[in-house]
C-alpha positions as CSV (number, residue, x, y, z in Angstrom):
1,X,22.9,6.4,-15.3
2,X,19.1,5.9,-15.9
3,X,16.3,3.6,-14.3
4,X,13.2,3.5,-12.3
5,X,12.4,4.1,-8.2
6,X,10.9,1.0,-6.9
7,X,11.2,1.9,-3.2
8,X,11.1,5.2,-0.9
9,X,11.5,5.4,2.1
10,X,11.5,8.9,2.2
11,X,15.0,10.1,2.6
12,X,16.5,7.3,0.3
13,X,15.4,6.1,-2.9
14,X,16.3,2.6,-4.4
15,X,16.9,2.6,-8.3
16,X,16.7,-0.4,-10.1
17,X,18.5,-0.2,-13.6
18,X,18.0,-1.9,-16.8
19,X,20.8,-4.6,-15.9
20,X,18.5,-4.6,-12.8
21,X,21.1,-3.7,-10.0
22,X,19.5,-1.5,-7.4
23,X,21.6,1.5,-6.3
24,X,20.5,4.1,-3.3
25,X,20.1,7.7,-4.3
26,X,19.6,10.9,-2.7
27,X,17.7,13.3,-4.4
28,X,20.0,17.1,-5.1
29,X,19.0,19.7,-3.1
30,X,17.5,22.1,-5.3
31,X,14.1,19.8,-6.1
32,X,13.1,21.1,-2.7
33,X,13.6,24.8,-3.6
34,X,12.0,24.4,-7.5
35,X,8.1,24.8,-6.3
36,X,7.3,21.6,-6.2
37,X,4.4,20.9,-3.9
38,X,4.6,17.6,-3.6
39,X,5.8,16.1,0.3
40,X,7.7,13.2,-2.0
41,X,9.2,15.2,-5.0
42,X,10.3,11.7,-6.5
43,X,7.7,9.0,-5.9
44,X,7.7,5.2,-7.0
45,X,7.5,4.3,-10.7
46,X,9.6,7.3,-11.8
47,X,12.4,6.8,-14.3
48,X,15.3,8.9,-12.8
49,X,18.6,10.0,-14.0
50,X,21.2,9.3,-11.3
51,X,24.9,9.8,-10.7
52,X,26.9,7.3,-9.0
53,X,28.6,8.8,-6.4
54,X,32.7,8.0,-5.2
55,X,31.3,4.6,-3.7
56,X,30.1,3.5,-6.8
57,X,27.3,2.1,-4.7
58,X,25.4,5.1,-3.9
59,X,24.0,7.6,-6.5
60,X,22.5,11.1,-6.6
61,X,19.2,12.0,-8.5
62,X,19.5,14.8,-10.8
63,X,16.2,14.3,-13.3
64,X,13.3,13.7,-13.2
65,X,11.6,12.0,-16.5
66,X,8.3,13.7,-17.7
67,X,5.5,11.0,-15.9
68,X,2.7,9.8,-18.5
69,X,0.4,9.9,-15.3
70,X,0.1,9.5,-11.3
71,X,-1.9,8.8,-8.4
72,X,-1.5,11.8,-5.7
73,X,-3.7,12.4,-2.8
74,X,-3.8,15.6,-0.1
75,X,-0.9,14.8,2.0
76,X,-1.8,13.9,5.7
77,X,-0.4,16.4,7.8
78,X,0.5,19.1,5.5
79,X,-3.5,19.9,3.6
80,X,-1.4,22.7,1.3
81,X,0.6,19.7,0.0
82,X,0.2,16.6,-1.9
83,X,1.6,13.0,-1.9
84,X,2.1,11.4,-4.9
85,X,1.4,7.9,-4.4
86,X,3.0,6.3,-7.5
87,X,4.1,7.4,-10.9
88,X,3.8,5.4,-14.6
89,X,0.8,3.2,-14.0
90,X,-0.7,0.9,-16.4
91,X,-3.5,0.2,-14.1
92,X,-4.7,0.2,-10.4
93,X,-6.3,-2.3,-8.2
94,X,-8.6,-0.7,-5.3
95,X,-9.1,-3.4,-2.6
96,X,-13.0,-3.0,-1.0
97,X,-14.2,-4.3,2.1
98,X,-17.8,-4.6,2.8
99,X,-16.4,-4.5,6.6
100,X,-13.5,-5.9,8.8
101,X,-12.5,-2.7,7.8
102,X,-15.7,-1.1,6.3
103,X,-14.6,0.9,3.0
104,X,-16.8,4.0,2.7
105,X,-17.6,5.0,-1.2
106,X,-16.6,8.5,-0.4
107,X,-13.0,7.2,-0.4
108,X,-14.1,4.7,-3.4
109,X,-15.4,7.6,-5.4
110,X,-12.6,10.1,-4.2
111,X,-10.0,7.7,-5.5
112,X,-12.2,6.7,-8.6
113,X,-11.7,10.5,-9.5
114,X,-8.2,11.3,-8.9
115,X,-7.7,7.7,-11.2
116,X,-10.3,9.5,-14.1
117,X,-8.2,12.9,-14.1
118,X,-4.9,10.9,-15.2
119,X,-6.4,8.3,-17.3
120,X,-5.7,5.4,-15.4
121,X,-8.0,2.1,-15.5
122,X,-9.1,1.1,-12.3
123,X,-10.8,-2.3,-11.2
124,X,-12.4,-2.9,-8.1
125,X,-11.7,-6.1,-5.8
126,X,-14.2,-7.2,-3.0
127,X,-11.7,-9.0,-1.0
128,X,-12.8,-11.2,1.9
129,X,-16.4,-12.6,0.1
130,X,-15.1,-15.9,1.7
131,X,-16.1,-14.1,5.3
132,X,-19.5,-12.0,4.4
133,X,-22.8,-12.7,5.8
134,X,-26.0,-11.9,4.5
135,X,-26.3,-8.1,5.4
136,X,-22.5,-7.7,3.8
137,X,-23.7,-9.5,0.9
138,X,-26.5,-7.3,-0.1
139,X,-24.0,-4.2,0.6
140,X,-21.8,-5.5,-1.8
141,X,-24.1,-6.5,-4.1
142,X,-25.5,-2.7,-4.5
143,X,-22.0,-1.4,-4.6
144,X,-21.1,-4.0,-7.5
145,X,-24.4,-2.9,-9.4
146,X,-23.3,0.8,-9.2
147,X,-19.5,0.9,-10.2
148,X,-20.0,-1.9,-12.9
149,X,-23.1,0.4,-14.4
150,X,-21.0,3.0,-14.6
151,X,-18.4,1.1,-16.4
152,X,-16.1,-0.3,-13.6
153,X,-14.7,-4.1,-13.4
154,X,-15.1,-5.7,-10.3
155,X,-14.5,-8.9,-8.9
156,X,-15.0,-10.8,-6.2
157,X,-12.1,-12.3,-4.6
158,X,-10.6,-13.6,-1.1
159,X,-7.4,-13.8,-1.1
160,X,-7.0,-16.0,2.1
161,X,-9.0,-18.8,0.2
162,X,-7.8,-18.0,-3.4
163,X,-10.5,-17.3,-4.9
164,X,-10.3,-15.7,-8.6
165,X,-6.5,-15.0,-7.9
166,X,-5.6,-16.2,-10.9
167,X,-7.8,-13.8,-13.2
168,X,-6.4,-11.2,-11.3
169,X,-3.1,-12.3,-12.3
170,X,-4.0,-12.2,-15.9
171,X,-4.7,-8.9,-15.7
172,X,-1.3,-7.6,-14.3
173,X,0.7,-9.8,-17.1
174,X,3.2,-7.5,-18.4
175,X,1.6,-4.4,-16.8
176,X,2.5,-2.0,-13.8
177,X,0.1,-2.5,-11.4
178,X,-1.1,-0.3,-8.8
179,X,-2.7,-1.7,-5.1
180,X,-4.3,0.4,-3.2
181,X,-7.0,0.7,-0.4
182,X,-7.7,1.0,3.5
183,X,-5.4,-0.4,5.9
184,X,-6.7,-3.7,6.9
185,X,-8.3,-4.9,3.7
186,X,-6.0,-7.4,2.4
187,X,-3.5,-6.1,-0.4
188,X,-0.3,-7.5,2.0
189,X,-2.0,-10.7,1.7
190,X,-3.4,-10.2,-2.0
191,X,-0.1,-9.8,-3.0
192,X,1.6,-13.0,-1.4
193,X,-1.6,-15.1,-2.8
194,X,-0.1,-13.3,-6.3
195,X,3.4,-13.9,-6.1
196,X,4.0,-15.8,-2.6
197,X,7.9,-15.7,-3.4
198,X,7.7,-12.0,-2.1
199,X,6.1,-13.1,1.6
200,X,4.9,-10.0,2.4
201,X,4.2,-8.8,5.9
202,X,0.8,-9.5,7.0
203,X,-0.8,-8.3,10.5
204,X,-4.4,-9.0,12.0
205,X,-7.1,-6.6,11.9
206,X,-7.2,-4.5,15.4
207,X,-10.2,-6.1,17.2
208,X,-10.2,-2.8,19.1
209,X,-11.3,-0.3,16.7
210,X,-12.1,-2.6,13.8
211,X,-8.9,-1.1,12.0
212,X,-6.0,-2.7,9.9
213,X,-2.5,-1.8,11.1
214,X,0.0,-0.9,8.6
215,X,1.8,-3.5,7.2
216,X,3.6,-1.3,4.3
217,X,5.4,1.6,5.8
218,X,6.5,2.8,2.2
219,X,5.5,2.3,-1.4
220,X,7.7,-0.5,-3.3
221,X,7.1,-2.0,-7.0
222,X,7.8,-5.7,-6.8
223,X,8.9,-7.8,-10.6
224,X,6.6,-10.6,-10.7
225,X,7.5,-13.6,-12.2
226,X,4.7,-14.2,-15.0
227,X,5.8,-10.9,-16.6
228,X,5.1,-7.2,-14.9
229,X,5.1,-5.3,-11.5
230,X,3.0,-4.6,-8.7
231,X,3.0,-1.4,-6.4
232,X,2.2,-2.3,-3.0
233,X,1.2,0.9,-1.1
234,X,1.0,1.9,2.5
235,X,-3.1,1.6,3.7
236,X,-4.7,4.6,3.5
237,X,-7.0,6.5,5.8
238,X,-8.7,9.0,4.1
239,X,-8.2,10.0,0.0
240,X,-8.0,13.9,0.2
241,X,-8.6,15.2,-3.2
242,X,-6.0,17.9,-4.9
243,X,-5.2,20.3,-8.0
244,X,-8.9,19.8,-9.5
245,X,-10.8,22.5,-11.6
246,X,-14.3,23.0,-9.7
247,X,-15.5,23.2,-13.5
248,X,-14.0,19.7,-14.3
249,X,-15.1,17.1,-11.5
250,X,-18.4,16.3,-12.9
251,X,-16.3,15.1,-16.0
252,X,-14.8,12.3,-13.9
253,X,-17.7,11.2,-12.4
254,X,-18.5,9.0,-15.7
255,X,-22.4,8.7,-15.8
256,X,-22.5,12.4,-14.8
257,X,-20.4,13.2,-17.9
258,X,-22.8,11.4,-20.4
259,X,-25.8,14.0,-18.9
260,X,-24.6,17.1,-17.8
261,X,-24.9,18.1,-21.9
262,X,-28.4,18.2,-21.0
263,X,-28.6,20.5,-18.3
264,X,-30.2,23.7,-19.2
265,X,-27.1,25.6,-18.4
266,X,-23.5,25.2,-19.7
267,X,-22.0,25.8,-16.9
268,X,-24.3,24.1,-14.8
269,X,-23.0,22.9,-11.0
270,X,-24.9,20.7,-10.5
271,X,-25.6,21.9,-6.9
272,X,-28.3,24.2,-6.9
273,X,-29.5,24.9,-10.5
274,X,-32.7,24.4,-12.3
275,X,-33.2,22.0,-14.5
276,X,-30.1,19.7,-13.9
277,X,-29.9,16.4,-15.8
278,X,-27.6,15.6,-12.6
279,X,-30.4,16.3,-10.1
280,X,-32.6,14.3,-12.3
281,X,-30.9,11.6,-12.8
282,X,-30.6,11.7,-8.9
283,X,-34.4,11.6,-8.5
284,X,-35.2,9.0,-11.3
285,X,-32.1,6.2,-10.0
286,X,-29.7,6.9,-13.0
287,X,-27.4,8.7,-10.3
288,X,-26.6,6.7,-7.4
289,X,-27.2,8.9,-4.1
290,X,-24.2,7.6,-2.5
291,X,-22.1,8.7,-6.0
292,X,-23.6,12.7,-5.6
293,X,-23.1,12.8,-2.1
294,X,-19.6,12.3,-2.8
295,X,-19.3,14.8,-5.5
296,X,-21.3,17.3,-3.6
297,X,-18.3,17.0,-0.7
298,X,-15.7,17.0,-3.3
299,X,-17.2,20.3,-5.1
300,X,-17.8,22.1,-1.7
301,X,-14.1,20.9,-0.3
302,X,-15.6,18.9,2.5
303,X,-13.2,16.3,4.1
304,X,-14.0,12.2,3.5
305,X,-16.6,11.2,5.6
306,X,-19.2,8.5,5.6
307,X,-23.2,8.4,5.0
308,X,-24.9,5.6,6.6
309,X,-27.9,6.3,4.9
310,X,-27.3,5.8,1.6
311,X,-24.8,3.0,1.9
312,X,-27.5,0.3,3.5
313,X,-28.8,-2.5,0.6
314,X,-32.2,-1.5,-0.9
315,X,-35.0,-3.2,0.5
């Protein structure tokens, strides 16, 4: 039998075929032993072949189906291993809070890139514009100028107060949708604004450390009903980056990719090297600061971590 995860839970996988039935499956023991990296060998939004087993209810994975792309960050306790986030995306949708949580643009960027390596369209959401003041206003003002200068939709939404839900919705029609972001910023509650038939879990932010509590234990693709599926995913700490060519991240960093032809070597860094169009492009404004701090960490395989400095609004 054949059809597509739309839930793990890590030791069980739900399978929804074409007549839409949902069957649990194991996967066979020998996609552990084959090499795979991965600490989720079959992640959500794969189409699977399965064999039912004697129950008729249960089923066995036994294949795989070549994925057109995927989201996969470092895994969390294992940094020689990866987590695939989802499989088979049309596009994604990263949620961005100025704060209540603050969302640093080293994990905006990091997941910006891992999106640009497998060709998938992102679009940002400031969620919660409903509750910004005037400092978080001028912060996500300057973060707005950047990614939609570099060629990135976004739009402001809350999704408490409804606001732009429905071109959101317009977007997704007929597509596989990807949420992602920090815990705390709002996709639980994005979602139910989207289709509140689903209801959703929802939590308060932690007043203590100005944190969201997980409200998605486990990825799940939902059917909405105006044609299409979303991918709710657990919130996410950090975005470690994986499996990328040292020679090839400057190519997913759009606005570097448009200059680095004019750096005065081929194989230019973009680090330390004279005449960079990178560099220069950092020193004239064409390069956001906050954008090559992130690649610099990325290039010298420096953890996510956050700049004060260059993420204030200019004065």
């Amino acid at each position: 039998m054949n059809g597509v995860v739309v839930k793990s839970t890590g030791s069980w996988y739900h399978v929804r075929t074409k007549s839409g039935k949902l069957h649990k499956c194991r996967i066979r023991g020998k996609f552990r032993m084959e090499g795979i990296k991965s600490t989720n060998p079959v992640s959500v939004g794969d189409v699977v072949d399965f064999d039912l087993e004697p129950n008729k209810e249960t089923g066995v994975i036994i294949k795989i189906h070549e994925r057109s792309n995927y989201i996969v960050r470092k895994s969390v306790n294992l940094s020689k291993r990866t987590h695939i986030i989802a499989s088979n995306i049309d596009m994604a949708f990263l949620l961005v809070t100025i704060d209540n949580p603050p969302t640093t643009t080293s994990f905006i960027d990091r997941f910006l890139v891992s999106a640009q390596a497998y060709h998938i369209p992102v679009t940002i959401l400031f969620n919660k514009v409903d509750s910004y003041g005037e400092e978080s206003k001028e912060l996500k003002d300057e973060l707005e100028e950047i990614y939609t200068s570099i060629g990135y939709e976004c739009i402001e939404i809350s999704a408490i107060k409804g606001v732009k839900i429905d071109k959101v919705k317009q977007l997704m029609k007929g597509k596989v949708t990807l949420f992602s972001g920090h815990s705390g910023v709002g996709k639980s509650t994005l979602v139910n604004a989207i289709e509140p038939s689903l209801n959703l879990k929802t939590l308060e932010l932690s007043e203590q450390h100005n944190q969201g509590q997980h409200t998605t234990t486990f990825a799940e693709m939902h059917s909405l009903s105006f044609g299409g599926y979303i991918i709710d995913t657990p919130g996410i700490k950090g975005f470690g980056i994986v499996d990328f060519e040292e020679d090839d991240i400057s190519g997913y960093f759009p606005e570097f990719f448009k200059l680095k032809g004019e750096c005065k070597y081929h194989n230019c860094k973009h680090l330390d090297e004279p005449k960079c169009a990178i560099k220069e492009g950092l020193e004239d404004d064409r390069i956001a600061a906050s954008r090559y701090f992130s690649y610099v960490q990325i290039m010298q395989g420096e953890e996510e971590h956050f700049r004060q400095d260059i993420y204030t609004p200019k004065k």
